[in-house]
C-alpha positions in Angstrom: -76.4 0.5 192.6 -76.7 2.6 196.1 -74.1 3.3 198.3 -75.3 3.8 201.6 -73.6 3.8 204.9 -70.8 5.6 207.0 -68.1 4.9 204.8 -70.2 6.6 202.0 -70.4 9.7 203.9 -67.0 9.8 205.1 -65.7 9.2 201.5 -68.1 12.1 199.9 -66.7 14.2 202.7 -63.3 13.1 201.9 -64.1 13.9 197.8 -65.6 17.6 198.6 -62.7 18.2 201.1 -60.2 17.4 198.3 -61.8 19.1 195.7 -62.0 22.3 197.8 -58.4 22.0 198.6 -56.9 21.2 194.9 -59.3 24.4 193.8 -57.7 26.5 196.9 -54.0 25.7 195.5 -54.9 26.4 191.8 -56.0 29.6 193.2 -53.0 30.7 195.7 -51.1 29.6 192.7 -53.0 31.7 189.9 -52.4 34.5 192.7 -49.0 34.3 193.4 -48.3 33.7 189.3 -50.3 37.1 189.1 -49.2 39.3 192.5 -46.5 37.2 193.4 -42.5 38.5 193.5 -41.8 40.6 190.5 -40.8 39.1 187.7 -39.4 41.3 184.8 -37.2 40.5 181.5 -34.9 37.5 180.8 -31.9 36.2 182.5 -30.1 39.6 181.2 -32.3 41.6 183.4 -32.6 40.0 186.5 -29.2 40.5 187.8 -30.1 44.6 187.5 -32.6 46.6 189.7 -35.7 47.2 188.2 -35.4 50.9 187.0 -32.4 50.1 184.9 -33.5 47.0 183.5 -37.2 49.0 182.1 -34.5 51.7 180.7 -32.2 49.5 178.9 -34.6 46.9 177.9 -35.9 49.1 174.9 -31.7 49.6 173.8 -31.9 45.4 173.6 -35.0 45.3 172.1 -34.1 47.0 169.4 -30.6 45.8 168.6 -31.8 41.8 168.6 -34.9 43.3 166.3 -32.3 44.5 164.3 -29.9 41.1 164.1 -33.4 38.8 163.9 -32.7 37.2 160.7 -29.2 36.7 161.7 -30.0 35.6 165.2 -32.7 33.0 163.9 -29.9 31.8 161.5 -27.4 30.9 164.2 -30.4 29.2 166.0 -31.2 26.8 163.4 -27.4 26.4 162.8 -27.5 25.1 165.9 -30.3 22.9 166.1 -29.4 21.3 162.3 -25.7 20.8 163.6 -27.1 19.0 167.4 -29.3 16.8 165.0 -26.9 15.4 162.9 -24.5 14.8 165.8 -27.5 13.5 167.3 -28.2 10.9 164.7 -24.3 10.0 164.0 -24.2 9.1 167.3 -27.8 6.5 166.9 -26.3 4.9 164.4 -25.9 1.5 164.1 -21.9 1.4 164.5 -20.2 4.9 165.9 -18.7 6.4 163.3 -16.1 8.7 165.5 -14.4 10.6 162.5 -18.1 11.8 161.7 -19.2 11.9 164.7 -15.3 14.4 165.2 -16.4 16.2 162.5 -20.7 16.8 163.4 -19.1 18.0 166.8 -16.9 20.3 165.1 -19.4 21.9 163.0 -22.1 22.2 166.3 -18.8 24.0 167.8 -18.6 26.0 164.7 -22.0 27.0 164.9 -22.0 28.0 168.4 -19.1 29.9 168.1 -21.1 32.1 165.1 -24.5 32.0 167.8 -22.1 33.8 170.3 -20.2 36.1 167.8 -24.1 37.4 166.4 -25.1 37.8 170.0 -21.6 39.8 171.1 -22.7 42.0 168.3 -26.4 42.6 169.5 -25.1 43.5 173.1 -22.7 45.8 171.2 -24.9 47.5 169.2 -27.1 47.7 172.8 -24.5 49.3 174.3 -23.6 51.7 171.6 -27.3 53.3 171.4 -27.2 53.8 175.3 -26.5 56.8 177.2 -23.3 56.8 178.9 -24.8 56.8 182.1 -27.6 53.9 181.6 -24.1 51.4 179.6 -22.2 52.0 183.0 -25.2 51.4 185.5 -25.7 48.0 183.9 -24.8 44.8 185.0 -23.0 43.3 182.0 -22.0 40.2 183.9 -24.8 38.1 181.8 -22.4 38.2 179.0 -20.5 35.1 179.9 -23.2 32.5 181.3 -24.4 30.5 179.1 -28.1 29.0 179.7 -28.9 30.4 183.4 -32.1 31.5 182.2 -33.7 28.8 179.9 -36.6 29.4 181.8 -37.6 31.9 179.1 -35.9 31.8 176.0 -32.0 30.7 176.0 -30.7 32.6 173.6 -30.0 31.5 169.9 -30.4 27.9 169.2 -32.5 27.4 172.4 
């Protein structure tokens, strides 16, 4: 079957115009993704200028390559403990003693996620120069999950 007329035309035009501006967006996009604002480190880094940030990043590389295992083992605490709550609470009839106690251990586990991550930003802070420890903005410490964007942390 043909399609012929005006209406053909204009909706050919219409399909060529929107193809050309979808593939216009995907590439502004691909081009502000790649030359866009700078974008550097997790949510520890961007609260610091850049310079500081590049310096200190190798001090926190190294201390969570150090406390992976550990790290890791908080993060499936975690996830095991948010399960079972997870399923106490699909249950058929709320059990709210076990459902008491499943919170309790996902509190318990956090509490260990946040002790093994004090001591990574410890050991951090310990390998750096004087200088570098003082110039950076520790204030990360106590938010939890502003940048889940990337990678939030142990159990995230």
């Amino acid at each position: 079957m043909t399609i012929r007329g005006k209406w053909a035309w204009t909706l050919m035009a219409l399909l060529v115009v929107s193809i050309g501006v979808n593939v216009f967006a995907l590439g502004a996009f691909a081009a502000w993704r790649h030359m866009g604002p700078a974008r550097f480190g997790g949510g520890m880094e961007r609260s610091m200028d850049r310079e500081t940030a590049e310096q200190a990043r190798q001090y926190f590389k190294s201390a969570f390559k150090a406390h992976r295992d550990e790290i890791r083992e908080a993060g499936r605490a975690i996830r095991q403990a948010r399960r079972k709550a997870g399923e106490t609470m699909r249950a058929e009839t709320l059990d709210e003693q076990a459902l008491a106690v499943d919170l309790e251990a996902l509190q318990q586990a956090n509490a260990e996620a946040q002790r093994v991550f004090e001591g990574v930003m410890i050991e951090a802070a310990r390998a750096m120069p004087d200088e570098l420890r003082r110039k950076v903005d520790w204030r990360f410490l106590g938010r939890r999950g502003h940048h889940r964007g990337k990678r939030g942390g142990p159990g995230h």
